[in-house]
C-alpha positions as CSV (number, residue, x, y, z in Angstrom):
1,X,0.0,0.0,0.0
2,X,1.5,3.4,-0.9
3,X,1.7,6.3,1.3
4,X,0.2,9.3,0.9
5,X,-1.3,12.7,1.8
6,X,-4.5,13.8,0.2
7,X,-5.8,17.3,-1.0
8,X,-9.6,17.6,-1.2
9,X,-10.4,20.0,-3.7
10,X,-14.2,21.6,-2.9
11,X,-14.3,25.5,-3.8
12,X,-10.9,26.2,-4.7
13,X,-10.1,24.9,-8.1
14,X,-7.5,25.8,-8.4
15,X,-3.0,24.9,-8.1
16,X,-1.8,28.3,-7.5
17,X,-1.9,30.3,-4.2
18,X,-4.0,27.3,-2.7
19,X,-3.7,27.3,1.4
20,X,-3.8,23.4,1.4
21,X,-2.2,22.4,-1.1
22,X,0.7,24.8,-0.1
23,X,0.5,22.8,3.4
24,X,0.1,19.5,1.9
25,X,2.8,20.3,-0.6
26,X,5.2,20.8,2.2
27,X,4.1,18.0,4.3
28,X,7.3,15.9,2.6
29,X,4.8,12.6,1.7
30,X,3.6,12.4,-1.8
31,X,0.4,14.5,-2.2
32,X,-2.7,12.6,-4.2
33,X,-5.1,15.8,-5.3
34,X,-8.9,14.6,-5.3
35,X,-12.2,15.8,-6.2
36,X,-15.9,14.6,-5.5
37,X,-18.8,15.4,-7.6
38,X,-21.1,14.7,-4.4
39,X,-24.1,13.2,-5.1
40,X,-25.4,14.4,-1.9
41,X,-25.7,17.7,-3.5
42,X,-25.8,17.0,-7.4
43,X,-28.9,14.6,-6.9
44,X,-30.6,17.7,-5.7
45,X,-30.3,19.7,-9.2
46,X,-33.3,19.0,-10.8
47,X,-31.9,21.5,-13.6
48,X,-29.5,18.9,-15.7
49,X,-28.3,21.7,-17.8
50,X,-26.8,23.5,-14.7
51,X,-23.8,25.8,-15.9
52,X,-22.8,25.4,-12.0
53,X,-21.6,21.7,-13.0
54,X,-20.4,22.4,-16.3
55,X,-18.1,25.2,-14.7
56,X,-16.3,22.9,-12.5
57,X,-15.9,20.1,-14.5
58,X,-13.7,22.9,-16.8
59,X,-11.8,24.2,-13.9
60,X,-11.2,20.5,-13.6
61,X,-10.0,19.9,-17.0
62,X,-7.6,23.0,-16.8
63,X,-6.4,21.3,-13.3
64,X,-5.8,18.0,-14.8
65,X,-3.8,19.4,-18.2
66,X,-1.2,21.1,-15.9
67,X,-0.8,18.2,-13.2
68,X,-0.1,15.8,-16.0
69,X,2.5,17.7,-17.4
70,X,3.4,17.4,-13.3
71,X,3.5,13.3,-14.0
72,X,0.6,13.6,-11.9
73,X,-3.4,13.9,-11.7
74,X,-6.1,14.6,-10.1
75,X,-8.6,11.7,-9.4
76,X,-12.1,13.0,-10.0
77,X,-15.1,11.0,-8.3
78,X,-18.6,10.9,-8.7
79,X,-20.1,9.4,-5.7
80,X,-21.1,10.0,-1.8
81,X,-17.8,11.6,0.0
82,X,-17.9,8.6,2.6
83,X,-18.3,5.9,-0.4
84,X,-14.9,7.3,-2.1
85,X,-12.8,7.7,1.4
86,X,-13.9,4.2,2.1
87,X,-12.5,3.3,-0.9
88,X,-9.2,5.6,-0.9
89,X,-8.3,4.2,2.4
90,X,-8.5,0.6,1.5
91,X,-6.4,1.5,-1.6
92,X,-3.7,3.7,0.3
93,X,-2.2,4.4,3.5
94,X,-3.5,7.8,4.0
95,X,-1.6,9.7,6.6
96,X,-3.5,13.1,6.3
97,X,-5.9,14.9,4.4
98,X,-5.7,18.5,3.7
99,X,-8.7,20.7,2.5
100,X,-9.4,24.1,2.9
101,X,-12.6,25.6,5.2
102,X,-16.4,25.6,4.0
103,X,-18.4,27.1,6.3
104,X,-22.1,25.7,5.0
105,X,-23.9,23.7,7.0
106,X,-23.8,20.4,5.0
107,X,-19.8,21.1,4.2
108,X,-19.2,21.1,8.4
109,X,-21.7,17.8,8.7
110,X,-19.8,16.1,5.6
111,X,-16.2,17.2,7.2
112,X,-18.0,15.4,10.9
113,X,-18.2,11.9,9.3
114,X,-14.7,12.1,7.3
115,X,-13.4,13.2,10.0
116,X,-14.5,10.3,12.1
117,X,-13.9,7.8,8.9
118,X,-10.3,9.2,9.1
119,X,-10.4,8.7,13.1
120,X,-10.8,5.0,12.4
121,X,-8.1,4.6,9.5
122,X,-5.2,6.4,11.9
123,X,-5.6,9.7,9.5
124,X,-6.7,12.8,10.0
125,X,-8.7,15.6,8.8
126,X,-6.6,19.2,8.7
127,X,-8.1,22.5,7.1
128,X,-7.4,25.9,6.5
129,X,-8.5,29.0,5.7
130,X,-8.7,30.2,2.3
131,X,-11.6,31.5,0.4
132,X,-11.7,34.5,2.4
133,X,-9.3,37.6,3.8
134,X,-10.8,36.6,7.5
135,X,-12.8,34.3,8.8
136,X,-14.6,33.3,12.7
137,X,-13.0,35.5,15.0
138,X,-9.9,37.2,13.3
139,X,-12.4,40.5,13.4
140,X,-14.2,40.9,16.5
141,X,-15.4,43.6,18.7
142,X,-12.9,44.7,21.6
143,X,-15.3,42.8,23.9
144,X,-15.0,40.1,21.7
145,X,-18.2,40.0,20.5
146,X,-19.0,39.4,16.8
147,X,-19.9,42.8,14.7
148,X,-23.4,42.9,13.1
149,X,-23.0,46.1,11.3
150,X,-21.2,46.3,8.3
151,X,-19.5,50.1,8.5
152,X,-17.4,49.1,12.1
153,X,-16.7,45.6,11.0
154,X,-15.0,47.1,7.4
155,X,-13.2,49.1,9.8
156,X,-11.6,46.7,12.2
157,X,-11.0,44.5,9.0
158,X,-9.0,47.7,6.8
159,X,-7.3,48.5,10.5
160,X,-6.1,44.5,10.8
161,X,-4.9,44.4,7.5
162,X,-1.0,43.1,7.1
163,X,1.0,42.7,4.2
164,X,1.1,38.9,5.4
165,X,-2.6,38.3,4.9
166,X,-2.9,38.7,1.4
167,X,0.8,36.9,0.8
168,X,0.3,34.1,-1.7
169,X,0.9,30.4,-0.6
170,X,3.8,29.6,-3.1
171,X,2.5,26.4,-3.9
172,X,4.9,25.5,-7.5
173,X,7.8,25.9,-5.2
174,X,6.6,22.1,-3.9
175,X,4.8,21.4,-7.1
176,X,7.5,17.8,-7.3
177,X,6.1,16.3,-3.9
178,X,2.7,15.4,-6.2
179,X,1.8,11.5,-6.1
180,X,3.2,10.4,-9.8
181,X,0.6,8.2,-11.2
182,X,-1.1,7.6,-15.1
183,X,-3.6,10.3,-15.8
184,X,-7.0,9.5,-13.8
185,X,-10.2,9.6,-16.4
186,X,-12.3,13.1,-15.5
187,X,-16.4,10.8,-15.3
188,X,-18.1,12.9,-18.4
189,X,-21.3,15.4,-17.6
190,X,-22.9,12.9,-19.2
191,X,-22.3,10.2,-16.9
192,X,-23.3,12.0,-14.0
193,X,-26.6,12.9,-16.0
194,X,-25.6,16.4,-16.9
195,X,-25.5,17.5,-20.1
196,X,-22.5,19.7,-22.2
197,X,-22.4,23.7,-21.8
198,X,-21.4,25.3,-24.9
199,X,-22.2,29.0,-23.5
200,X,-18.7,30.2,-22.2
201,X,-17.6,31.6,-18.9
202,X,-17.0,35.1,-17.5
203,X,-13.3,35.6,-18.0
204,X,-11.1,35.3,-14.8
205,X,-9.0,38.2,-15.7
206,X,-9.4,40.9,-14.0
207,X,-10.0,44.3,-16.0
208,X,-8.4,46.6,-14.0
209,X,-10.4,49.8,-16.0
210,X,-13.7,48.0,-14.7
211,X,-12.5,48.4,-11.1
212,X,-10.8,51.8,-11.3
213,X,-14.5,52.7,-12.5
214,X,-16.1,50.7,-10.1
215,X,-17.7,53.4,-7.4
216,X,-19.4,55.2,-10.2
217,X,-20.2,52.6,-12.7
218,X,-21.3,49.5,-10.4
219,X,-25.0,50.7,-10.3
220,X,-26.0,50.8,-13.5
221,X,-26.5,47.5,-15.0
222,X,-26.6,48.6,-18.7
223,X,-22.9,49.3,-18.4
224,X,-20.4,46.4,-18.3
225,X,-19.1,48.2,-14.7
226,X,-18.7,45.2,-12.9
227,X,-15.7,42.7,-12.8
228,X,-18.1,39.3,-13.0
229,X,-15.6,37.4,-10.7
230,X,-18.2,36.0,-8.4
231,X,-18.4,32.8,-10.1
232,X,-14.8,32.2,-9.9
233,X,-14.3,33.5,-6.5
234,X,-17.3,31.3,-5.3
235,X,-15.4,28.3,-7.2
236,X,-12.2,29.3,-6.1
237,X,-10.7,29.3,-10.3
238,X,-8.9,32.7,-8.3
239,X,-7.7,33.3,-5.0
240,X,-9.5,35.6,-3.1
241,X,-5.6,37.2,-2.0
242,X,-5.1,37.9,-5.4
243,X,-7.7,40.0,-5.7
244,X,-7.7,42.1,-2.6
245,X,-4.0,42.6,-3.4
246,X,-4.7,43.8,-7.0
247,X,-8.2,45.7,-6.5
248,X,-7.2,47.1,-3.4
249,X,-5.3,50.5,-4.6
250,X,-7.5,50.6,-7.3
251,X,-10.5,51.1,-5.9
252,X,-11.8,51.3,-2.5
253,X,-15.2,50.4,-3.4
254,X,-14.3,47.3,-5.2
255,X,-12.6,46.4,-1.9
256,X,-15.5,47.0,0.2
257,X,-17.5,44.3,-1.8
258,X,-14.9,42.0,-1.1
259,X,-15.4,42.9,2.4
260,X,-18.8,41.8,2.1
261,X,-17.7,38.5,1.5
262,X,-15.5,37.7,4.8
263,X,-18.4,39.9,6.7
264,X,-21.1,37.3,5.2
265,X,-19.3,34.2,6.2
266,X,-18.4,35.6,9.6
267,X,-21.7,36.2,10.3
268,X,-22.6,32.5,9.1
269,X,-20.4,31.0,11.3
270,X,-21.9,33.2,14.3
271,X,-25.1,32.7,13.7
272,X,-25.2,29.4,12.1
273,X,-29.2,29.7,12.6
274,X,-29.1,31.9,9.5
275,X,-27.7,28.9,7.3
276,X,-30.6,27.3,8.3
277,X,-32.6,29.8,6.6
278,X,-33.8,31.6,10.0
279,X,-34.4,35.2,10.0
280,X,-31.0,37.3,11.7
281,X,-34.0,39.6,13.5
282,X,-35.9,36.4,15.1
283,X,-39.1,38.8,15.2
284,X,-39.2,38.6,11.2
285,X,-39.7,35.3,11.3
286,X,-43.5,36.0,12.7
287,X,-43.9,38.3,9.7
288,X,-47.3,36.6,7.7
289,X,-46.6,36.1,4.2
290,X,-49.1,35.3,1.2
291,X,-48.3,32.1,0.0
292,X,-49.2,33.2,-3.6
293,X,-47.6,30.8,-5.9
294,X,-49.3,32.8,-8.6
295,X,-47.1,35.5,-7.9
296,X,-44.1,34.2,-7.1
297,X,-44.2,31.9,-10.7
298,X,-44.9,35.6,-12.7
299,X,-41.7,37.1,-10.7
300,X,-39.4,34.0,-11.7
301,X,-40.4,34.3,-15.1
302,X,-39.7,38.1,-15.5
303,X,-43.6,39.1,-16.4
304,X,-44.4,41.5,-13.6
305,X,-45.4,44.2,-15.5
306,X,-42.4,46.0,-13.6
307,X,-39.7,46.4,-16.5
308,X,-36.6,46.8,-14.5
309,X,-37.9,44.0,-12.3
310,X,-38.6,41.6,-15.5
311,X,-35.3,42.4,-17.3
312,X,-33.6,41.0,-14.3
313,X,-35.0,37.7,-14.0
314,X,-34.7,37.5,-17.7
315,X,-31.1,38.2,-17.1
316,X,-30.8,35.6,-14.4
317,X,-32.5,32.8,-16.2
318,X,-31.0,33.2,-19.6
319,X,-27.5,34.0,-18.0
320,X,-27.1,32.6,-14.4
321,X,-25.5,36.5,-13.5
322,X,-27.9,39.1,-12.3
323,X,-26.5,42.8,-11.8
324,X,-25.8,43.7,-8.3
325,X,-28.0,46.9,-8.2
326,X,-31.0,44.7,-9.9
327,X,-30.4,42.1,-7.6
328,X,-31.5,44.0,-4.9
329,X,-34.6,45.8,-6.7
330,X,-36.0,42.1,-7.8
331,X,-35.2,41.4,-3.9
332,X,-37.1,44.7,-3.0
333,X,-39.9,43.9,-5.2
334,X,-40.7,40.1,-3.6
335,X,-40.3,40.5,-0.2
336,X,-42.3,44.2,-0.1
337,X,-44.1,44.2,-3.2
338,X,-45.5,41.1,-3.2
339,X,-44.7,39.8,0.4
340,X,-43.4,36.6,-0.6
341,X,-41.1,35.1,1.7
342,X,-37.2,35.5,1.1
343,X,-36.8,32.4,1.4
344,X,-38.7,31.2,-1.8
345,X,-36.3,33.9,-3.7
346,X,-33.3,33.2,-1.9
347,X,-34.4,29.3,-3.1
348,X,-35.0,30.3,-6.7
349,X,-31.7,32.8,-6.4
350,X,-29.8,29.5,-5.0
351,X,-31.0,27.5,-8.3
352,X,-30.0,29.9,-11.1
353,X,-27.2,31.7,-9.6
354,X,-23.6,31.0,-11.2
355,X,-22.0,32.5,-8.3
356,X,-24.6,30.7,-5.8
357,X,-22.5,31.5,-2.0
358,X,-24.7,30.7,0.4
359,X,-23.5,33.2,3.1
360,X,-23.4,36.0,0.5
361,X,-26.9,34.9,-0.9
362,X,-28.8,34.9,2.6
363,X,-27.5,37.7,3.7
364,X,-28.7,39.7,0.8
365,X,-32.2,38.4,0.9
366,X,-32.0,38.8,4.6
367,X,-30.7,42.5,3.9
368,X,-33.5,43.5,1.6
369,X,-36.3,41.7,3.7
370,X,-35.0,43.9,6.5
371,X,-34.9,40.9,8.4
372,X,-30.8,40.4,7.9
373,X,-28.0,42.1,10.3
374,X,-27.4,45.3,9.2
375,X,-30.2,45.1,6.7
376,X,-32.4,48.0,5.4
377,X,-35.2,49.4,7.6
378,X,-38.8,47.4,6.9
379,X,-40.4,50.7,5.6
380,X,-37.3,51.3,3.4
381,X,-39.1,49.9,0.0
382,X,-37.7,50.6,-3.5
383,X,-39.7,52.4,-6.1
384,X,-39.1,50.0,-9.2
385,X,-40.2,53.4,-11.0
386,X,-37.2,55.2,-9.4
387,X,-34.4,52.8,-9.7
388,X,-35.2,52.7,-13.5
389,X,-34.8,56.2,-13.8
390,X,-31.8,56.4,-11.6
391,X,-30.0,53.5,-12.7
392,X,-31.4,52.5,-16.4
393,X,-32.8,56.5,-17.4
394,X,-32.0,55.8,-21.7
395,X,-33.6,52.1,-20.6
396,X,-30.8,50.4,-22.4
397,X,-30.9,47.3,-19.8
398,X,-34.5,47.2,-20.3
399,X,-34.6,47.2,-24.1
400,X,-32.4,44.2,-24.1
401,X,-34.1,42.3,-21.6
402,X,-38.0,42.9,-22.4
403,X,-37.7,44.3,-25.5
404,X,-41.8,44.5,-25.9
405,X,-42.3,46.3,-22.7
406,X,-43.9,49.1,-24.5
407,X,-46.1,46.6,-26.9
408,X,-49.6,45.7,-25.9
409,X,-48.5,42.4,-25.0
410,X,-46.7,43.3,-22.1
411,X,-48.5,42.7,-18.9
412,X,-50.0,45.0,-16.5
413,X,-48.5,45.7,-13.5
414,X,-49.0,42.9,-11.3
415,X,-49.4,45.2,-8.3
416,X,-50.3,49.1,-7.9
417,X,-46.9,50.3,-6.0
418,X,-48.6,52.9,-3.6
419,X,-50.7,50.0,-2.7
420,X,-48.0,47.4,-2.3
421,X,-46.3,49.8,0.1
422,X,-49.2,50.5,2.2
423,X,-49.5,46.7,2.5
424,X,-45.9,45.9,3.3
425,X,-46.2,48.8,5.6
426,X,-49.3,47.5,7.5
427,X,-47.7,43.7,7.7
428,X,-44.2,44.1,8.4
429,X,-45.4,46.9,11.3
430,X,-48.1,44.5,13.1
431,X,-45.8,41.6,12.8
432,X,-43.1,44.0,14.5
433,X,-44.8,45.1,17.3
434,X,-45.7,41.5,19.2
């Protein structure tokens, strides 16, 4: 039986400036790089043509070329994670396993049973941080309490800020301890019931005119103002130090969206209720919703009668990216408009989304429900009206989107906005003062 060390690749697809595989690198026993298509999760895609899958397996090609030239490769799965350990561990004499942090609930209950699996074999489970700046408790209140407002927390984490944290992990330094094997067969989409994505993927480049534009460009969604990184800093295809360090003197904006990130997964692992899809503000969660499937099928299919509304679900079904100003107007529109609950959005948001995060995801649904830390106040509702002629005034987004929005065959307005507000207003403010 040959010894080894394994990496678990999970969101960081990636061989450069990887935290784990830096440490399993160094660990001076040859390093066998893994990756699981977990059927756990990808049995629960009822979409088969989700890009989310076909993404990966790409990052996973693009891994595999450059470990072969290596004399190595990375041994893709398709199976349960306990199945494929199981099996590992009767085929080699695993010392450790390195793998870097996930802070979702079913990525810590997954890590729980490996861990104890390992237990068993004489291995262990070690992790490490690196899909964010800071994590847990590296920016805390002086009391050592966690922050729940964004402006302080920003603060703290600009005022912590070394050189050191944003250091890359010089992984190709160690790139001969890899396991030298034959190259490992990637299993096909096809095989795993998913089928080929010929659409390509936001670039991973970063355009550094896009971020030194960034502050006044970001909210309007007919300009391409934004960097579109999300689905490769969700996938880890770029390290998230890489970016801070090249973003940060360019625009201090930029960088406070990245901040968003860390404060997202710091309050997740806080408040781990909110991963369970519980409302931050507990009180919200007494809130009475209409249950208006009706409704809610209208707003996923972009026919609202609410342009700006419908050329961003139009946006997010046809392209699996929805601009970050639009995001939070469709958010506005479902949880005050309509009163839906944010979690049927954040659900449909979780489905389409090519940068799906869950921490980042809740906490903007939570955000524009008001129910969220740091969120908008209840009676703070966007006029759909407004935002168009703030953010979209020639209606160039709109054109593209729901090109017949001026043609009789548009719908009506699903819901008068004076009246929608008054609604929300009477709701959300009974609900609030049990």
């Amino acid at each position: 039986m040959k010894k080894v060390n394994i990496i678990w690749f999970r969101r960081d697809l990636r061989l450069d400036d990887n935290a784990a595989l830096y440490h399993a690198l160094r660990s001076e026993v040859p390093v066998l790089p893994i990756f699981i298509f977990d059927k756990n999760i990808l049995d629960l895609l009822e979409d088969k043509t989700d890009r989310r899958v076909a993404f990966i397996h790409s990052a996973l090609n693009e891994m595999q070329q450059k470990l072969i030239k290596l004399g190595a490769s990375l041994q893709v799965y398709y199976g349960t994670p306990l199945e494929i350990f199981n099996s590992l561990l009767n085929k080699y004499r695993v010392e450790q396993v390195f793998t870097n942090h996930d802070y979702e609930p079913y990525a810590l209950e997954r890590e729980k049973v490996i861990t104890q699996l390992l237990e068993n074999h004489q291995a262990r489970l070690v992790t490490f941080k690196d899909q964010v700046i800071f994590e847990k408790n590296e920016v805390i209140k002086d009391d050592g309490a966690p922050y729940t407002i964004f402006t302080p927390y920003s603060r703290k984490w600009k005022a912590t800020l070394l050189e050191d944290h944003l250091k890359p992990f010089d992984t190709q330094k160690y790139f001969n301890h890899f396991f030298q094997q034959a190259p490992f067969a990637i299993p096909s989409l096809q095989s795993m019931g998913f089928i080929e994505d010929e659409k390509s993927f936001p670039s991973k480049s970063l355009d550094e005119e896009v971020v030194k534009k960034y502050a006044v460009q970001r909210d309007f969604p007919a300009i391409a103002g934004t960097s579109k990184l999300g689905v490769h800093l969700r996938f880890g295809t770029i390290s998230i130090r890489a970016l801070a360090r090249k973003s940060g003197g360019l625009s201090e904006t930029y960088l406070n969206e990245l901040i968003w990130r860390d404060f997202y997964h710091m309050i997740l692992f806080h408040f781990p209720q909110v991963g369970h899809y519980k409302a931050f503000k507990q009180v919200y969660d007494t809130i009475e919703w209409r249950k208006n499937e009706d409704d809610f099928q209208k707003w996923c299919n972009g026919v609202t009668g609410y342009p700006i509304v419908d050329a961003g679900m139009r946006e997010l079904n046809a392209t699996g990216f929805m601009h970050n100003r639009v995001r939070m107007i469709v958010a506005s529109f479902l949880t005050k408009h309509l009163l839906i609950d944010w979690r049927w959005g954040e659900a449909y948001f979780a489905q389409k989304l090519l940068d799906f995060d869950l921490a980042a995801n809740n906490g903007g649904w939570q955000w524009a429900a008001g129910s969220g830390c740091d969120a908008a106040p209840y009676f703070r509702i966007f006029n759909p009206y407004l935002q168009t002629q703030k953010f979209d005034p020639k209606l160039e987004y709109i054109k593209k989107w729901v090109p017949e929005f001026q043609e009789f065959t548009y719908p009506s307005p699903i819901v008068v906005h004076e009246d929608a507000r008054k609604r929300c207003l009477e709701v959300y403010g009974k609900a609030l003062k049990k």
